[in-house]
MARSEKOL-658272 format. One record per residue (C-alpha): x, y, z. Coordinates in nm, 4 decimals. Each point is the difference from the previous one (the first is absolute). Layout:
<node><X>X</X><Y>Y</Y><Z>Z</Z></node>
...
end
This chain:
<node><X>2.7541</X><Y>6.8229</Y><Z>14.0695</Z></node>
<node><X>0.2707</X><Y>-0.1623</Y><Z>0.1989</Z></node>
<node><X>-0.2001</X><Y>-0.3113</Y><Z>0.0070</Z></node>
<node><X>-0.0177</X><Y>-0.0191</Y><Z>-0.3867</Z></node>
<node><X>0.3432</X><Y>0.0649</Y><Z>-0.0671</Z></node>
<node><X>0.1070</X><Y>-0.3074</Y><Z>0.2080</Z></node>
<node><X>-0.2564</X><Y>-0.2146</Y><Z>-0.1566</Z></node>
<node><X>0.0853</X><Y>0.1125</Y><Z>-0.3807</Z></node>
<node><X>0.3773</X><Y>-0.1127</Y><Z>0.1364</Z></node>
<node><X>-0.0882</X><Y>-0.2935</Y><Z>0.1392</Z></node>
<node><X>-0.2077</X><Y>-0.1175</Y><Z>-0.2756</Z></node>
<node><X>0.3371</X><Y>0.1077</Y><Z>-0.2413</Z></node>
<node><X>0.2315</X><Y>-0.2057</Y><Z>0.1720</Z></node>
<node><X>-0.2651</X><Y>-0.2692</Y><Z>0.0508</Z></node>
<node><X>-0.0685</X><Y>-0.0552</Y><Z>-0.3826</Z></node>
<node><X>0.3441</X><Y>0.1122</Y><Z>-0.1511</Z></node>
<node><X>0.3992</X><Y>-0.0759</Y><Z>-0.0068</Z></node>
<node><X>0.2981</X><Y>0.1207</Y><Z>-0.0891</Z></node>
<node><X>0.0461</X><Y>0.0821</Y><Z>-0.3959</Z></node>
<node><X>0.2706</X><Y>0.1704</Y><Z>-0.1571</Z></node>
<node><X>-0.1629</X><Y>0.1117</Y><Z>-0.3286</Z></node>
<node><X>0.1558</X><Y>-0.1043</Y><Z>-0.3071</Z></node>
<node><X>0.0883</X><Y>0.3146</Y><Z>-0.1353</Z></node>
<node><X>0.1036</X><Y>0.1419</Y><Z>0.3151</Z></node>
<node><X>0.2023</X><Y>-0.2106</Y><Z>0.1939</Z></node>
<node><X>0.1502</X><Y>0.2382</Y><Z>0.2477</Z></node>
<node><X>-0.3594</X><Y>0.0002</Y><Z>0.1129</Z></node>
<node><X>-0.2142</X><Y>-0.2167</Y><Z>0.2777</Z></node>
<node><X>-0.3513</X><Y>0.0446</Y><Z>0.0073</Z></node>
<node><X>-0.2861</X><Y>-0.2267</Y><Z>0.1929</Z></node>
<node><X>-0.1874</X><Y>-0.0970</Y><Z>-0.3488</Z></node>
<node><X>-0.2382</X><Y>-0.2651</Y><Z>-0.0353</Z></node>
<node><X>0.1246</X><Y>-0.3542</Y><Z>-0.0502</Z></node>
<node><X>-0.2921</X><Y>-0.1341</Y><Z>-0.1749</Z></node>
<node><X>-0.1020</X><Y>0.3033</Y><Z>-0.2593</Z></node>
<node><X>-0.3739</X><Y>-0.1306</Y><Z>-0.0257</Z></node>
<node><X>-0.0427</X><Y>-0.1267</Y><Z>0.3583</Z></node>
<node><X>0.0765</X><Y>0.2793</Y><Z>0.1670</Z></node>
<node><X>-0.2605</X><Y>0.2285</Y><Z>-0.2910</Z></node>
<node><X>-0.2425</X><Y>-0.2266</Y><Z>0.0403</Z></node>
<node><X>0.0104</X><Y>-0.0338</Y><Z>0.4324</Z></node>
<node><X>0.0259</X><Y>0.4305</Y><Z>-0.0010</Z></node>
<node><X>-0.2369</X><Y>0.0342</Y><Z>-0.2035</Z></node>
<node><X>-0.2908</X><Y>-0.2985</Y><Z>0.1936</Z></node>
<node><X>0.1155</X><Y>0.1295</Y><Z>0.3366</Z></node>
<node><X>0.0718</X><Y>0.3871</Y><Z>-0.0531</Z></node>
<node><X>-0.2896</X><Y>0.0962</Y><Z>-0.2154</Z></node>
<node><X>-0.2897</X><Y>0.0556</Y><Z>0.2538</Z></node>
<node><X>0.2116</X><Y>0.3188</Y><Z>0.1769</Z></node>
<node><X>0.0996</X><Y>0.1223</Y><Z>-0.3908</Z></node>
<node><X>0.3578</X><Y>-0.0807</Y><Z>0.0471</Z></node>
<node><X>0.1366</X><Y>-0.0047</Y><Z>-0.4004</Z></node>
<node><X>0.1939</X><Y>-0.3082</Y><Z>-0.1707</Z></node>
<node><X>0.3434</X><Y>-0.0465</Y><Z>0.1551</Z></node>
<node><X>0.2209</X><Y>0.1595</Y><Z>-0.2341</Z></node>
<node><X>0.2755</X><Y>0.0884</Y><Z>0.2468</Z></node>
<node><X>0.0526</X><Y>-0.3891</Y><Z>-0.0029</Z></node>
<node><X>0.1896</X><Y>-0.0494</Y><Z>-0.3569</Z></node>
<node><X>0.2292</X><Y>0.1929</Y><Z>-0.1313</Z></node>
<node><X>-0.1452</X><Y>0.1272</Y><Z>-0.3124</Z></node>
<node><X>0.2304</X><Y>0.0494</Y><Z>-0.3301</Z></node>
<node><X>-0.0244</X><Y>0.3803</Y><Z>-0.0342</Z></node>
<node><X>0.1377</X><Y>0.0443</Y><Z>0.3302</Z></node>
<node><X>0.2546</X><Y>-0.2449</Y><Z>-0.0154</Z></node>
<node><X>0.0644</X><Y>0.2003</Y><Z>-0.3104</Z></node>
<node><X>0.0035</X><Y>0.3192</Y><Z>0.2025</Z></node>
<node><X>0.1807</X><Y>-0.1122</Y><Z>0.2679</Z></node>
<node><X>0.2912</X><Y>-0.1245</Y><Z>-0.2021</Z></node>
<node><X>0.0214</X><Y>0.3404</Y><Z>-0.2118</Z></node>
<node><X>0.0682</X><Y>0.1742</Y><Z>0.3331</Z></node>
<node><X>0.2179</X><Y>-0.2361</Y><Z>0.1229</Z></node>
<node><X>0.1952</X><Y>-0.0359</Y><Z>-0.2689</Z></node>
<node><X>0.0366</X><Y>0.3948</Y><Z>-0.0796</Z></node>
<node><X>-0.0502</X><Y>0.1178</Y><Z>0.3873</Z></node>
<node><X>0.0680</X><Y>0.3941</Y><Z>-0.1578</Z></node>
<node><X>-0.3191</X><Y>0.0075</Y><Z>-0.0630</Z></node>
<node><X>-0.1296</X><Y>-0.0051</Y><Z>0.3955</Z></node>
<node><X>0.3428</X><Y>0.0305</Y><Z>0.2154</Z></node>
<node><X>-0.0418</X><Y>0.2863</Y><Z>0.2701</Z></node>
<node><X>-0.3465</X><Y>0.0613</Y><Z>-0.1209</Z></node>
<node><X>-0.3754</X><Y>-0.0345</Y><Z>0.1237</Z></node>
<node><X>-0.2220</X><Y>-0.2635</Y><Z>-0.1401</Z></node>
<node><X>-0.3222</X><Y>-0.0632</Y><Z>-0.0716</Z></node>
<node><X>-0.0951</X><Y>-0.3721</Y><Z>-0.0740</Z></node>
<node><X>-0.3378</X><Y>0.0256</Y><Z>-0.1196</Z></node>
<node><X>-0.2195</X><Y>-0.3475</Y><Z>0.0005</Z></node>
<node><X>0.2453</X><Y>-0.1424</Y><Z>0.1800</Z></node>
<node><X>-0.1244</X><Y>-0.3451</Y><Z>0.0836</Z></node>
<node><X>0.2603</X><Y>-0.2187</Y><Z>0.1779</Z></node>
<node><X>0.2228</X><Y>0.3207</Y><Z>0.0123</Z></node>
<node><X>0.2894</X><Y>-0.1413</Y><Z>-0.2553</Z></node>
<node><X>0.0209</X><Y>0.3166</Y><Z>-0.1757</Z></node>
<node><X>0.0286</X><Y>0.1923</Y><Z>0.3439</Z></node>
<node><X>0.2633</X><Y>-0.2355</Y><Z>0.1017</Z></node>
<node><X>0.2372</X><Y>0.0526</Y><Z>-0.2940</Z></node>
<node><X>-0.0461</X><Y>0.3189</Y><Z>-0.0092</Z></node>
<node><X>0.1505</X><Y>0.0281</Y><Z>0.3305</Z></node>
<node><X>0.2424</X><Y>-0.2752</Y><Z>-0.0193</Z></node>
<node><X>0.1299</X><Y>0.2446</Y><Z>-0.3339</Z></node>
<node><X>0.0335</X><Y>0.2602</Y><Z>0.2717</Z></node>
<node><X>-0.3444</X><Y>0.2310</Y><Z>-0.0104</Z></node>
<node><X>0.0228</X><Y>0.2365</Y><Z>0.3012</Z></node>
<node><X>-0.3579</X><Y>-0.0507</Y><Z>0.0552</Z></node>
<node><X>-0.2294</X><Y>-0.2508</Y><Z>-0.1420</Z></node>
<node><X>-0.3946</X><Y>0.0233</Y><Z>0.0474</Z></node>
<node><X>-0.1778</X><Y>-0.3308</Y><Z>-0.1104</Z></node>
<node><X>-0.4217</X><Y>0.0765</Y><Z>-0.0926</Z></node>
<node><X>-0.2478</X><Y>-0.2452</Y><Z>-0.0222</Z></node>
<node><X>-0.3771</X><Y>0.0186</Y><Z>0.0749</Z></node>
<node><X>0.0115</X><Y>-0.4086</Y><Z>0.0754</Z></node>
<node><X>-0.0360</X><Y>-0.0386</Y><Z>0.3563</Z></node>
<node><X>0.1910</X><Y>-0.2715</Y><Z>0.0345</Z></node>
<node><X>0.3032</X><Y>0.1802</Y><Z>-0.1762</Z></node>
<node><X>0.1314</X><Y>0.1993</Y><Z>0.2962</Z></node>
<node><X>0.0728</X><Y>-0.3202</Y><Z>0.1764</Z></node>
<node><X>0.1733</X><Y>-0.1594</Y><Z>-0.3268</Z></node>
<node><X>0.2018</X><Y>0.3349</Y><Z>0.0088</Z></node>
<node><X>0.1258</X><Y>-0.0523</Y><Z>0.3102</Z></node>
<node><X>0.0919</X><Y>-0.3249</Y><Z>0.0285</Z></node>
<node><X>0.1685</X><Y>-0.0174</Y><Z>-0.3545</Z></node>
<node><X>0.1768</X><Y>0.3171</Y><Z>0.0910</Z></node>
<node><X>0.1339</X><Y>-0.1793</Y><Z>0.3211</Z></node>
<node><X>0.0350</X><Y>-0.2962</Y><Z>-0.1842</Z></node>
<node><X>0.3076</X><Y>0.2102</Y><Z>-0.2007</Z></node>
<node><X>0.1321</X><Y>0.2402</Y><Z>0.2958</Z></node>
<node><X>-0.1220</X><Y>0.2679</Y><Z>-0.1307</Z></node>
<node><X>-0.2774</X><Y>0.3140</Y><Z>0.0914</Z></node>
<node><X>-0.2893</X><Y>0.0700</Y><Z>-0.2264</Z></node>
<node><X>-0.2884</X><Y>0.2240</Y><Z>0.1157</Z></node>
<node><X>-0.3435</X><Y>-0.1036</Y><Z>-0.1259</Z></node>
<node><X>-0.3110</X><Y>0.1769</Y><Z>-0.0186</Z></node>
<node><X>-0.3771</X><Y>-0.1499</Y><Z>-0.0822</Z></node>
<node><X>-0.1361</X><Y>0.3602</Y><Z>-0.1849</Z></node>
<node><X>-0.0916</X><Y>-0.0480</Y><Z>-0.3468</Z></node>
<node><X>0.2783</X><Y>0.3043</Y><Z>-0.1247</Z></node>
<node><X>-0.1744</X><Y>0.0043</Y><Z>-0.3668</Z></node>
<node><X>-0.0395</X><Y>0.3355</Y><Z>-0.0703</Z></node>
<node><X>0.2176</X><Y>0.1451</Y><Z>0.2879</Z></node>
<node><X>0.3776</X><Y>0.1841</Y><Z>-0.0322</Z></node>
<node><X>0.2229</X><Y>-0.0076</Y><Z>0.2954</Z></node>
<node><X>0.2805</X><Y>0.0505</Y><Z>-0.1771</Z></node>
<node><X>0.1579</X><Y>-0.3302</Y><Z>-0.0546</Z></node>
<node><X>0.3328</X><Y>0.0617</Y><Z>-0.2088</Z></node>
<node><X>-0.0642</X><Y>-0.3447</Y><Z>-0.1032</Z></node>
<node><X>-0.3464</X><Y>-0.2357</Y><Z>-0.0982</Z></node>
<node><X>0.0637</X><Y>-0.3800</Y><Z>-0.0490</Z></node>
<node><X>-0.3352</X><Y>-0.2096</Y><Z>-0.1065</Z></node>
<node><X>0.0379</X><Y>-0.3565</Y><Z>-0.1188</Z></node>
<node><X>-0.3405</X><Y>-0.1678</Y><Z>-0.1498</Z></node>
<node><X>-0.2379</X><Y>0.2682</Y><Z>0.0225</Z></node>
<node><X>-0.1513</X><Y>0.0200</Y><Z>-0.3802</Z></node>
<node><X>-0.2247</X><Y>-0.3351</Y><Z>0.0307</Z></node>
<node><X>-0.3460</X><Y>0.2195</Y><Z>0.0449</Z></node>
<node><X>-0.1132</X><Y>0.2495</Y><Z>-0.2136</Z></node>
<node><X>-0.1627</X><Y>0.2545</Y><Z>0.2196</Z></node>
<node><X>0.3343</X><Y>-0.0077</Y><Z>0.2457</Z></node>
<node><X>0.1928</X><Y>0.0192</Y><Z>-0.2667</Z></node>
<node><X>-0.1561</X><Y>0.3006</Y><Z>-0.0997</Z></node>
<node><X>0.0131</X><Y>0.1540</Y><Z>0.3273</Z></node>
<node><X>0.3477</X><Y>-0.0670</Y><Z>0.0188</Z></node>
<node><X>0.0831</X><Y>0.1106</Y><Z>-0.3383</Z></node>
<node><X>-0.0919</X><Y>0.3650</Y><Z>0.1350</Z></node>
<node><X>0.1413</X><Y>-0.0306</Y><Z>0.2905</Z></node>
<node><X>0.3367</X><Y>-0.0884</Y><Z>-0.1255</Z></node>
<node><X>-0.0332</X><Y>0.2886</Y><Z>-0.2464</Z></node>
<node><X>0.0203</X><Y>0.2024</Y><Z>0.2605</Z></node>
<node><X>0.2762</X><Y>-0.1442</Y><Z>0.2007</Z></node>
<node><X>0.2128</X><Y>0.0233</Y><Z>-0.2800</Z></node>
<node><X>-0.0606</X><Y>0.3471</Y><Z>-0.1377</Z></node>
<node><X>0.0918</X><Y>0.1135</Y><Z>0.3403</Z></node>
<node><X>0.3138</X><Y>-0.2066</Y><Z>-0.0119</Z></node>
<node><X>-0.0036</X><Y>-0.3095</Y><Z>0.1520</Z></node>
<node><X>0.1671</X><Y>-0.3062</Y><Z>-0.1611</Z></node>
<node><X>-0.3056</X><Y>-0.2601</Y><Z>-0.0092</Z></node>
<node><X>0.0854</X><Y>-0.3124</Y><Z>-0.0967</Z></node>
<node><X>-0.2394</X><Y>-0.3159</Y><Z>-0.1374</Z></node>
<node><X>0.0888</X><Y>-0.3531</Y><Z>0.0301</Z></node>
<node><X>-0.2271</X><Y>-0.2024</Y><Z>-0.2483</Z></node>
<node><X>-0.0677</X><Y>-0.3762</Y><Z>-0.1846</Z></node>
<node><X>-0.2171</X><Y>0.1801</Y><Z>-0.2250</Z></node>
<node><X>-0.3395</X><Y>0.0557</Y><Z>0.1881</Z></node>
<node><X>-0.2831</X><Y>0.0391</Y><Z>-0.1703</Z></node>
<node><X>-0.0554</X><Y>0.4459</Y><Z>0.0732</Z></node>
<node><X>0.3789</X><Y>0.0638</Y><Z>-0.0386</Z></node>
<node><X>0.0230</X><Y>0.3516</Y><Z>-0.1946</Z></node>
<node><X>0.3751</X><Y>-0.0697</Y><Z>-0.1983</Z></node>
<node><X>-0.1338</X><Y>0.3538</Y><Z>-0.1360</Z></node>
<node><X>0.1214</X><Y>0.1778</Y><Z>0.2950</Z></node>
<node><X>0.3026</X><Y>-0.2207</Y><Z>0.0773</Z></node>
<node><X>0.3595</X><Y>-0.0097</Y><Z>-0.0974</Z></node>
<node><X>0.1626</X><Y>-0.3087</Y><Z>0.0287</Z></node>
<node><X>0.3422</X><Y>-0.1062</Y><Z>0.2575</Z></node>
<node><X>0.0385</X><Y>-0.3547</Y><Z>-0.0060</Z></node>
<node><X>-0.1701</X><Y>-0.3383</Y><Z>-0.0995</Z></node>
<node><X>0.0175</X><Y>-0.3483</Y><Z>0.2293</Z></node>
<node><X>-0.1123</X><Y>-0.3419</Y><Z>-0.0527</Z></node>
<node><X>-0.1559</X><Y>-0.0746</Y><Z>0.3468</Z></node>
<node><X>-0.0714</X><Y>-0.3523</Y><Z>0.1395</Z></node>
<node><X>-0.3265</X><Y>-0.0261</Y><Z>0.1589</Z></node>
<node><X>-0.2928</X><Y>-0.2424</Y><Z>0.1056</Z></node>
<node><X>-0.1659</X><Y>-0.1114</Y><Z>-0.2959</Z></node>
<node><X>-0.3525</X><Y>-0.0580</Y><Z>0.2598</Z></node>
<node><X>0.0047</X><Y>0.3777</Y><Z>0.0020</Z></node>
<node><X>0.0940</X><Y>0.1307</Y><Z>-0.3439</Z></node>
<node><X>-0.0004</X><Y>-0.1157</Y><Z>-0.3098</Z></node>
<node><X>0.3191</X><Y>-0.1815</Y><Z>-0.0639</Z></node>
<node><X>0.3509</X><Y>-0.1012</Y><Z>0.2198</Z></node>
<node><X>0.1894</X><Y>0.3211</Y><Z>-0.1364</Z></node>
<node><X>-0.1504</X><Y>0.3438</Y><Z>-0.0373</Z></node>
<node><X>0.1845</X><Y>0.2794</Y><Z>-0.2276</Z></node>
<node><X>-0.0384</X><Y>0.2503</Y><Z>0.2816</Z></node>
<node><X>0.1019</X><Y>0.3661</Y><Z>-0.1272</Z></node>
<node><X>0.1441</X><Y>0.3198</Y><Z>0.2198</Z></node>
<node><X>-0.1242</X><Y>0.2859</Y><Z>-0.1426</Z></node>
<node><X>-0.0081</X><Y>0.3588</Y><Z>0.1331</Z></node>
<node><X>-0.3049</X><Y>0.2490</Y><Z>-0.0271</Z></node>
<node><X>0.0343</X><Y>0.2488</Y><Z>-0.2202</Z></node>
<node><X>-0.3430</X><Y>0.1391</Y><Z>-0.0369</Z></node>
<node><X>-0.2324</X><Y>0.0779</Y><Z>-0.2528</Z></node>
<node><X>0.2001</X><Y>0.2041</Y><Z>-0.2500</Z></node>
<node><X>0.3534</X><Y>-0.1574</Y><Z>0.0204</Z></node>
<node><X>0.2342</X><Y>0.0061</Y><Z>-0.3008</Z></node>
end
């Protein structure tokens, strides 16, 4: 396990640099250089031991999104635990303890996440705990759920819709960063804030993504 770690690191530092996201800049994170390189080298090398596209290498929009919410209005996580669900590079995790979380937990069932995790968390002087279990479905009593870019499949997003239910019936502030994916159910969600988000235009759609910060409501909210 060891061994894995320090190659997932070593291959991070190998085949990224230093970017401060657009949205973000109080942030540093080892993202790919060269968006479709990097996708395409992952994907050719990684894929005979099952290891997923890199998306802890780019800094995706509802994140960024996310990330500057809870900077911006650091209320919402200050002396609190977090759970950063998805979390990719670990730029949600980081703001959310740069905006003073007590705790922050950053998920992701990418193996090569825990080692993006640490690094960007170094990267910005800060401590974020990380944890490979897929948490879908599971209550530990996070006061607070982040998740930025999690509605692009259906069958997750209807996994998570449940889940989420659940988290905030019980009384957890969830919160959803998103550039309109595809599964996104606006039914259950109450809108917080709206950003125009640069990204790579070799990964989405377009340079600038309307990236929305909404927070879950559930099923039956006014």
């Amino acid at each position: 396990m060891k061994r894995k770690a320090e190659d997932a690191e070593a291959f991070i530092l190998a085949n990224t640099v230093f970017h401060r996201p657009p949205h973000v800049p109080e942030i540093v994170l080892h993202l790919a250089d060269e968006a479709i390189a990097l996708w395409q080298k992952t994907e050719e090398e990684l894929e005979t031991i099952g290891v997923p596209p890199p998306f802890w290498a780019f800094a995706w929009a509802g994140g960024q999104g996310l990330a500057r919410f809870i900077l911006d209005h650091p209320e919402t996580v200050a002396g609190r635990t977090v759970l950063d669900f998805a979390a990719g590079s670990g730029l949600v995790a980081i703001a959310a303890k740069k905006a003073g979380a007590s705790q922050v937990l950053a998920a992701d069932v990418d193996p090569f996440c825990g080692a993006a995790v640490r690094l960007n968390a170094k990267a910005n002087d800060v401590a974020v705990d990380f944890t490979a279990d897929d948490l879908v479905g599971k209550d530990e009593g996070w006061p607070v759920v982040l998740a930025g870019d999690v509605f692009y499949d259906r069958s997750m997003a209807e996994a998570l819709a449940l889940w989420f239910d659940g988290l905030a019936a019980r009384g957890a502030t969830v919160l959803i960063g998103d550039p309109g994916r595809a599964y996104l159910p606006e039914d259950r969600l109450a809108e917080l804030a709206r950003y125009e988000v640069p990204v790579s235009r070799a990964l989405e759609d377009a340079e600038v993504k309307r990236t929305t910060v909404w927070q879950w409501k559930g099923q039956d909210h006014p």
